[in-house]
Backbone as JSON Lines, residues from 0, in Angstrom:
{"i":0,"aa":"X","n":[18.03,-136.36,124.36],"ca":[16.86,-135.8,123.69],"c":[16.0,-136.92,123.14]}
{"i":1,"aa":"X","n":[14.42,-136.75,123.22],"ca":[13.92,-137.96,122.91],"c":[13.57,-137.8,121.42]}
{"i":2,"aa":"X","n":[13.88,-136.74,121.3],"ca":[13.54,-136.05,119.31],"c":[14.62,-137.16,118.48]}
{"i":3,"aa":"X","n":[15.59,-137.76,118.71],"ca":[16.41,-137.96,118.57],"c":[16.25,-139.55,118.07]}
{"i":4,"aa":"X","n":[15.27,-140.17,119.22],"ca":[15.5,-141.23,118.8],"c":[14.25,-142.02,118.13]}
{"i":5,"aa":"X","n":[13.28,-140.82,117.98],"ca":[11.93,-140.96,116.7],"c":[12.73,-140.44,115.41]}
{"i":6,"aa":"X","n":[13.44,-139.74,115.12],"ca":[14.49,-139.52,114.05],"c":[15.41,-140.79,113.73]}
{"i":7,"aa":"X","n":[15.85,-141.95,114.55],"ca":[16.31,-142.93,114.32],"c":[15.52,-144.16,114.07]}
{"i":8,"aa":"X","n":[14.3,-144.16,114.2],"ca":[13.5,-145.13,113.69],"c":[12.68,-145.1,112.53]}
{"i":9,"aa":"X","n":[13.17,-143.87,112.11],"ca":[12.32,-143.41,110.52],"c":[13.22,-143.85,109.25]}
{"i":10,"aa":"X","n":[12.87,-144.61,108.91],"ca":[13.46,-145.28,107.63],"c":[13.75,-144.1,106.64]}
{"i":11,"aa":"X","n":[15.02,-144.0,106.3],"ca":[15.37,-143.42,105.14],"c":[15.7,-141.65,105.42]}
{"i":12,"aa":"X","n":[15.68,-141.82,106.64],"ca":[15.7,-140.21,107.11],"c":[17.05,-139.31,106.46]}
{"i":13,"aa":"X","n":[17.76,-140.21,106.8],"ca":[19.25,-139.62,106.41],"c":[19.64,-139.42,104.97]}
{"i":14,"aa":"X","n":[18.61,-139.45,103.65],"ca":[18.17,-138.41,102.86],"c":[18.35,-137.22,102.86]}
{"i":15,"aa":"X","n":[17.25,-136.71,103.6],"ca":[17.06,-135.54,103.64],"c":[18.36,-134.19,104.15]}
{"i":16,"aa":"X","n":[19.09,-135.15,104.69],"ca":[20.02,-134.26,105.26],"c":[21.38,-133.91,104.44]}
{"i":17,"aa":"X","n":[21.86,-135.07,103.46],"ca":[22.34,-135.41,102.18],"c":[21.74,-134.37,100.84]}
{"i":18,"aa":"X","n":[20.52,-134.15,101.17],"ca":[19.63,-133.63,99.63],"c":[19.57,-131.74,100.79]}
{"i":19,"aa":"X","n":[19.76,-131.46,101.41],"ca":[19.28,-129.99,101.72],"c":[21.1,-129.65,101.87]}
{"i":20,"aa":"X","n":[21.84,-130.48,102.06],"ca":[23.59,-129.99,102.15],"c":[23.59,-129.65,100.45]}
{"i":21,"aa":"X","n":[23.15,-130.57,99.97],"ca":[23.7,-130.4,98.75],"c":[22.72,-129.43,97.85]}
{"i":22,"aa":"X","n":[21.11,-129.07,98.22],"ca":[20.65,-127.47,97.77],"c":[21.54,-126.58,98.31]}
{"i":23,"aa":"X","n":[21.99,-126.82,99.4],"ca":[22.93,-125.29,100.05],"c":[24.04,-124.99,99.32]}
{"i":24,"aa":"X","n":[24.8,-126.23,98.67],"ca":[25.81,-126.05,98.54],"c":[25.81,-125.75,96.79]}
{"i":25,"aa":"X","n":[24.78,-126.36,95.62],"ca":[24.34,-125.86,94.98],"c":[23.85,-124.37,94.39]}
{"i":26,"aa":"X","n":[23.45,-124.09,95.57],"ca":[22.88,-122.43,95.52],"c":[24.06,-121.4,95.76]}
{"i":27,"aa":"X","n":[25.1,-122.0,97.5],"ca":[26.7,-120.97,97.23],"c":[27.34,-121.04,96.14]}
{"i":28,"aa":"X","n":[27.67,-122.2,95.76],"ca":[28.27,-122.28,94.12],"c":[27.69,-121.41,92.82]}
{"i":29,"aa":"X","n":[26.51,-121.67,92.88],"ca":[25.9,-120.67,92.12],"c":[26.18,-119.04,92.21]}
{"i":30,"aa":"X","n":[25.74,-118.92,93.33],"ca":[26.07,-117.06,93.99],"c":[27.08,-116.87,93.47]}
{"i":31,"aa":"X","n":[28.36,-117.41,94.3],"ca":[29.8,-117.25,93.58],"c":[30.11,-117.13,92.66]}
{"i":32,"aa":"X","n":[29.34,-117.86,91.92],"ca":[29.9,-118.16,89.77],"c":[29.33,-116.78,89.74]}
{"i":33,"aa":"X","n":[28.04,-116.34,90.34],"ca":[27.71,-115.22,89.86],"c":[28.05,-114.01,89.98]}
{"i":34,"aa":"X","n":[28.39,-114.04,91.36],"ca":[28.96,-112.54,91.86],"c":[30.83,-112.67,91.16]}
{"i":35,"aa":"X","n":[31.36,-113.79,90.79],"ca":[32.51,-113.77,90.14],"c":[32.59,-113.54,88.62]}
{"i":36,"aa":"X","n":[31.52,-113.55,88.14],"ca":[31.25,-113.11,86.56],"c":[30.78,-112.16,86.16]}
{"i":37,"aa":"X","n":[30.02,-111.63,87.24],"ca":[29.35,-110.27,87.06],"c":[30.17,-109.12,86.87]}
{"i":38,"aa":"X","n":[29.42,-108.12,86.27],"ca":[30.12,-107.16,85.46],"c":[30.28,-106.17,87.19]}
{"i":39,"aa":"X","n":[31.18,-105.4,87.38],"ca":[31.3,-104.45,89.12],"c":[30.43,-103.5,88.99]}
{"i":40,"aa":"X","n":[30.19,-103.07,87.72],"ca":[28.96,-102.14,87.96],"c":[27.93,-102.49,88.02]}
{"i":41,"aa":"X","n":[27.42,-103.86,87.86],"ca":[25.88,-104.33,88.41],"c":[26.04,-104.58,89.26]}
{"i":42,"aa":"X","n":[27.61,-105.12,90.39],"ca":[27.38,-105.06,91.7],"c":[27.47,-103.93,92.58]}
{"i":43,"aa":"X","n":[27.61,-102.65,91.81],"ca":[27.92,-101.25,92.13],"c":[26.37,-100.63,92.58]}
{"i":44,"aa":"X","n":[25.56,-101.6,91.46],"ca":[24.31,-100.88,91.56],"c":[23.27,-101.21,92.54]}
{"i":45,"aa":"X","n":[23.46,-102.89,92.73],"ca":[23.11,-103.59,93.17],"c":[23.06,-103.21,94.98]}
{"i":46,"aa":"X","n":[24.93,-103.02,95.46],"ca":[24.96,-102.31,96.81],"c":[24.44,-100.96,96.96]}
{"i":47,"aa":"X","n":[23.73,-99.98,95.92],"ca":[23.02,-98.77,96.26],"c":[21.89,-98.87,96.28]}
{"i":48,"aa":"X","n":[21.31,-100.02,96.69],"ca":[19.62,-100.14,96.34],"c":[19.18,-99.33,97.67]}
{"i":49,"aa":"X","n":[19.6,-100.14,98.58],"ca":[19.22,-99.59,99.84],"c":[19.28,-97.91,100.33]}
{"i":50,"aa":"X","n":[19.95,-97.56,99.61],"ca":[20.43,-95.87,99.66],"c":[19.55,-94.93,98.64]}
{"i":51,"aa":"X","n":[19.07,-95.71,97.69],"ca":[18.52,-94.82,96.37],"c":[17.07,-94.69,97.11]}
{"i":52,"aa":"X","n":[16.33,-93.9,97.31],"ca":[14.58,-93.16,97.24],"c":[14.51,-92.34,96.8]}
């Protein structure tokens, strides 16, 4: 692939790939803490959204 090797001549690229693992992995951690602390009936309510009109 020639994408590949304009990605290897860009100074400092390998940043970005370091800083968006670690928003991802930031944000699952987060979810988790949340959906593990949350009270079951806000996640009770939460799975009937789609059903309630």
């Amino acid at each position: 692939m020639k994408f590949i090797h304009y990605l290897e001549k860009i100074a400092g690229i390998d940043i970005y790939g370091v800083i968006s693992f670690a928003i991802f992995g930031l944000f699952f951690i987060a979810m988790l803490t949340w959906v593990l602390k949350s009270d079951k009936k806000v996640i009770n309510d939460i799975s009937r959204i789609p059903l309630d009109n």
